[in-house]
C-alpha positions, 0 to 999 in steps of 0.5 A: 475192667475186662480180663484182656485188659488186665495185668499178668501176675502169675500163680506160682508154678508148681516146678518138676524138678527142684534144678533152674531151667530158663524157662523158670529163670524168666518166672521170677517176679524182677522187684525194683524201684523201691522209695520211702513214703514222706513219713518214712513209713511206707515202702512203694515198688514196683514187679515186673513179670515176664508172659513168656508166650506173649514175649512181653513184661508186665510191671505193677505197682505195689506197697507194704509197710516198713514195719512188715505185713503182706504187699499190698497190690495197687494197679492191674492194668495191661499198661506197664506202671512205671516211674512211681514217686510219692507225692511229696504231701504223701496223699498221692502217688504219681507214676507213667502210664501209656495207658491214653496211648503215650506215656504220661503222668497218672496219679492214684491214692496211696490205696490205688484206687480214683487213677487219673491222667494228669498230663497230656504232653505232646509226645508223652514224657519220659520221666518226672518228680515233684518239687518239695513243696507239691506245687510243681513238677519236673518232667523229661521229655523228647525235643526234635531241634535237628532237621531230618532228611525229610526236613532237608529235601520235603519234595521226597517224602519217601525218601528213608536215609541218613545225612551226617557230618559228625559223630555219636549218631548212634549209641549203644542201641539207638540212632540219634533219632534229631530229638534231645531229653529235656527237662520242663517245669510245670504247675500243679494247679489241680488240671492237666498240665500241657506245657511247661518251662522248657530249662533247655530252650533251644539248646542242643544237648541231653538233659538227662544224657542217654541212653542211660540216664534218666529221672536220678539225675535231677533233683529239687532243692528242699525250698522248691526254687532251683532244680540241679540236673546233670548234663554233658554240654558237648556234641559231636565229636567232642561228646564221643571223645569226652566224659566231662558230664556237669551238674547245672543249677537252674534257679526258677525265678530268675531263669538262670543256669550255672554250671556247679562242676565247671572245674571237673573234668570227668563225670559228675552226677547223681546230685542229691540235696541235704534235707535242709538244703544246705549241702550237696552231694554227688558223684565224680569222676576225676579224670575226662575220657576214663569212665571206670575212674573212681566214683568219688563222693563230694559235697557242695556247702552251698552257703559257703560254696565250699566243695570236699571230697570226702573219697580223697583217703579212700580207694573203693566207689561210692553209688546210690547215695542217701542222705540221713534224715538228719542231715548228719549222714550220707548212706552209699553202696560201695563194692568191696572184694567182689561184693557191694555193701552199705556205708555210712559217711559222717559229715561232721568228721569225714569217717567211713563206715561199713555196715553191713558184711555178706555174700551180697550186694546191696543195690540201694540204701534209704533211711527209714523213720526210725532210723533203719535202713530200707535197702534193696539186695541180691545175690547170686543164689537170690533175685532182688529182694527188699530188705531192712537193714539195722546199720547198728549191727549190719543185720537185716531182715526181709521184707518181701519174698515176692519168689519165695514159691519158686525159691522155696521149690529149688535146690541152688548150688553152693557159692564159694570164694577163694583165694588164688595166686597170680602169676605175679604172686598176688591174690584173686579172688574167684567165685567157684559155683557148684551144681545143685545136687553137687557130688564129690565123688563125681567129675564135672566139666567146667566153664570159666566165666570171662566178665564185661567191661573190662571194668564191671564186677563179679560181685554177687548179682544175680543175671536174667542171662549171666545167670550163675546158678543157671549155668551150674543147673547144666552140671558144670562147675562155674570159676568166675575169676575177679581178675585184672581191671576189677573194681573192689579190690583197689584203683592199682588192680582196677587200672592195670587193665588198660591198654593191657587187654592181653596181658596180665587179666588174661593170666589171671584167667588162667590161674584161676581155671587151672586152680580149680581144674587141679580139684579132683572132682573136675574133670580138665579135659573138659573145660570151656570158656565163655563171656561177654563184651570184653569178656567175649573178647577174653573168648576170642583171645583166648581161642588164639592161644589155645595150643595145648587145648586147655579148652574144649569149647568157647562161647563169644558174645558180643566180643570184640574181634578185630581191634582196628575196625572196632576203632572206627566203627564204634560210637564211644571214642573216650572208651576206645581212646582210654583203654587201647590208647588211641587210633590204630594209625597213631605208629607214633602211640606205642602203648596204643600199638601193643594194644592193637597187637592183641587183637583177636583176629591176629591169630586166627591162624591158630583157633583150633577150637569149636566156638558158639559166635552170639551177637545182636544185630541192634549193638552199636557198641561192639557192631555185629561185624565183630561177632560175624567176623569171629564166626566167619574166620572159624568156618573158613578155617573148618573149625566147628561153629555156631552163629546165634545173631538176634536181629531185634537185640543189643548188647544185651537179650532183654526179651522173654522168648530170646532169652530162653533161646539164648539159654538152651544155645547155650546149653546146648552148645556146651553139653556137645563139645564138653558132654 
């Protein structure tokens, strides 16, 4: 193998200063997909690093024993290692490589050595898992069932255009580019594998759904005879309208789909089969359009038929789940004020318990041979990390330090909670981060933190971009409130938010600065403010209501602006239908027409205040438009701004060298007007 062809797995740098700059955050190695041997014995995961000059990730395969010992690396190569699964008779690991030009299954011995291809798919695959008993595989791949513009007029092949007639012809990030994931069976039978069962001939749906969904969301029964996927069978409008995503059963014999969830309205995913294929679990949403409902637990007795909610006397979400190797047991993560934990489920009498108590989150859980728990955990001082986890007594022990060299050569700052009163007398909780090398005696600017969703949480997760301990490197104290539309702290505090956007979380916001801001080592005239996603959107509301000048600066990304054109311009219409209540033109609809009272853009009359507009040119979401229309209001009206767009970028910025720019604008900005 040449030098050029080989992976890029860096020596640890020797740091100038023990304080984070963006340049070291993009150095950290990014641990992810962990997964148990069949014997429970052997940890296979993978780690990406970032060539910050090259712009490009690499990502390599790795395994270490459960019992402890040094990782042991298993591939080198210039082609990221993606998907790794064990084959199930533990002889093999199987994995996708682009390797041979498209993405295709490769397999390797359990030591990395004798990797060959073993598929040759046209197109390549995006995903796979083996069946039980190794003699099949389940794969995704990339089906073209709808005519294009060259399709339509083959006498213009020159022609670059778009025709459409309904809705969701983008998403997120991506154009409906007339293709659909689906799911194919093939033997294993020692050659390369070239087709396949296609479980979705000729049918016009995703399976898995995009552009989030991917290999998790099918599973093999135990016995190898039917595969449960999940799937939301709607198209156009109906899709953009709607979260109401079934588990399917396709029984490979007889070649026959049942839908399991017919009687479910909102999401159902996540399906996972007991070890003896008697049960089913999954998640589910109660409620079609809400995609913040809660994430309920359920199982199916497939003898019996028989479905229970186990969530029904139990108010928090319960994400990843992992059967017992008994059977007896369901182990989950479940968010609880503002960090995510490992819980246990038993079957036998529907009682929940919590294991594990910290300034964390877990982000997986999976049960080891001899009972202990391999779990994956960060926090917001500490990237991704695994562990193992003794659900006795909660305590855990690492089983990587893939950054220790870099960990071990910063300072970070101290995480802190605290309680603070709403302007309804309730109780919030807010992370208060300090600086590294914090002084008392000294004042600092501040920056309140405004977060996404509205309904994600500020938990302990540790950001490539929301970087807490990045933030607080620049000398500011960072306030991240856990306000209004919140998960973790009930469904009345969660659902409060919807079609409130102006109202209560706004105070809640502003509770939170003004607590902190009373501290003597703060200085309050100098605070800003800054988010994303609807947290952007807080930022532009805010600005509109900025009178008294509590703020000095804002930053906006992603935000929403003009409520109105959001409506009509963006793709997930359940959303929008949800938490503003529905179409602008509704007069009828008055919860719907306080929503859009709220909006932004209203009182741009009243901005007052210098703010930095971010915004990627790739965001179906929140189009581009709304951050254009923020930065072009500011100029109008001679307030200072600033206007970072990243032509090649979503919602999110996901590439080295624009994450770095993202971090030193952000800086940058923040130290003129709060410096």
């Amino acid at each position: 193998m040449s030098e050029k062809s080989k992976t890029y797995v860096p020596e640890t740098p020797q740091l100038s200063s023990d304080v984070m700059t963006p340049e070291v955050l993009w150095s950290f190695g990014r641990v992810g997909n962990a997964s148990l041997s069949p014997d429970g014995k052997t940890v296979l995961f993978a780690i990406t690093y970032y060539n910050i000059e090259e712009n490009k990730g690499y990502r390599e395969l790795y395994t270490v024993p459960v019992d402890g010992g040094d990782p042991v690396q298993l591939t080198n190569t210039a082609s990221n290692e993606s998907n790794a699964a064990w084959c199930p008779d533990g002889e093999k690991i199987g994995y996708i490589s682009s390797a041979s030009g498209t993405p295709q299954l490769w397999e390797m011995n359990t030591d990395g050595s004798s990797a060959q291809q073993i598929s040759d798919i046209e197109g390549g695959i995006t995903g796979f898992c083996y069946s039980p008993d190794s003699k099949k595989i389940a794969y995704i791949k990339q089906v073209k069932l709808d005519d294009d513009i060259h399709d339509l007029f083959p006498d213009l092949p020159k022609a670059n255009a778009r025709l459409e007639s309904d809705l969701m012809y983008r998403h997120w990030d991506q154009w409906h580019d007339y293709t659909y994931n689906h799911i194919f069976v093939a033997e294993l039978n020692g050659g390369q594998i070239k087709g396949g069962t296609d479980l979705l001939e000729g049918e016009k749906f995703d399976a898995p759904d995009r552009p989030f969904d991917g290999i998790e969301q099918l599973c093999w029964s135990p016995d190898s005879k039917t595969i449960v996927y999940s799937s939301k069978k709607l198209r156009g409008k109906a899709y953009a309208e709607s979260t109401n995503t079934d588990l399917y059963e396709y029984d490979l014999q007889t070649g026959q789909t049942r839908n399991l969830t017919e009687a479910h309205k909102g999401y159902d995913k996540n399906p996972v089969f007991s070890p003896d294929g008697k049960y089913l679990a999954w998640t589910s949403m109660k409620r079609d359009g809400y995609e913040s409902d809660q994430t309920r637990l359920f199982v199916l007795n497939r003898e019996t038929g028989e479905e229970k909610n186990y969530s029904a006397n139990w108010e928090q979400n319960a994400e990843h789940l992992s059967w017992s190797k008994d059977g007896q047991a369901i182990f989950f993560i479940s968010d609880i004020h503002a960090t995510d934990e490992i819980y246990r489920l038993s079957l036998a009498d529907g009682h929940i318990q919590r294991l594990t108590e910290g300034v964390h989150n877990y982000q997986t859980v999976e049960e080891t041979a001899t009972g202990k728990l391999l779990a994956t955990k960060v926090s917001m001082s500490q990237p991704a990390e695994l562990y193992v986890v003794d659900p006795a007594n909660g305590s855990d022990q690492p089983l990587t330090a893939v950054n220790k060299g870099l960990m071990d050569q910063l300072t970070m700052g101290k995480v802190e909670s605290r309680w603070v009163k709403t302007v309804d007398n309730k109780d919030m909780l807010v992370w208060v981060i300090y600086p590294p090398h914090f002084d008392p005696n000294k004042k600092y600017p501040a920056i309140l933190y405004c977060q996404g969703g509205p309904q994600g949480t500020v938990s302990q997760f540790w950001s490539y971009r929301w970087n807490f301990q990045m933030m607080a490197a620049n000398d500011y104290i960072i306030v991240a409130p856990n306000r209004r539309g919140l998960p973790g702290f009930g469904m009345e505090w969660l659902e409060q938010i919807s079609k409130d956007y102006g109202g209560l979380n706004i105070q809640d916001y502003l509770a939170a600065i003004d607590d902190v801001a009373q501290e003597p080592y703060v200085d309050e005239n100098r605070l800003g403010a800054v988010g994303a996603s609807y947290g952007g959107f807080s930022v532009n509301y805010l600005a509109g209501h900025n009178e008294s000048k509590r703020f000095k600066a804002f930053i906006s990304h992603c935000g929403i602006f003009n409520f109105e054109q959001m409506y009509v311009t963006t793709e997930e219409m359940w959303f929008e239908n949800w938490d503003i209540g529905g179409p602008y033109w509704d007069k009828s609809n008055a919860a719907a027409q306080r929503s859009y009272s709220f909006s932004p853009h209203l009182f741009v009359e009243k901005w007052n205040t210098p703010i930095l507009v971010i915004t990627g040119e790739k965001d179906f979401r929140i189009p581009f438009t709304q951050g254009m229309g923020a930065f072009n209001a500011a100029v109008l009206q001679d307030i200072p701004a600033q206007f970072l767009c990243f032509p090649e970028e979503s919602h999110w910025v996901t590439t080295a060298q624009n994450g770095i720019l993202w971090q030193r604008v952000f800086k940058n900005w923040l130290d003129k007007w709060l410096k």
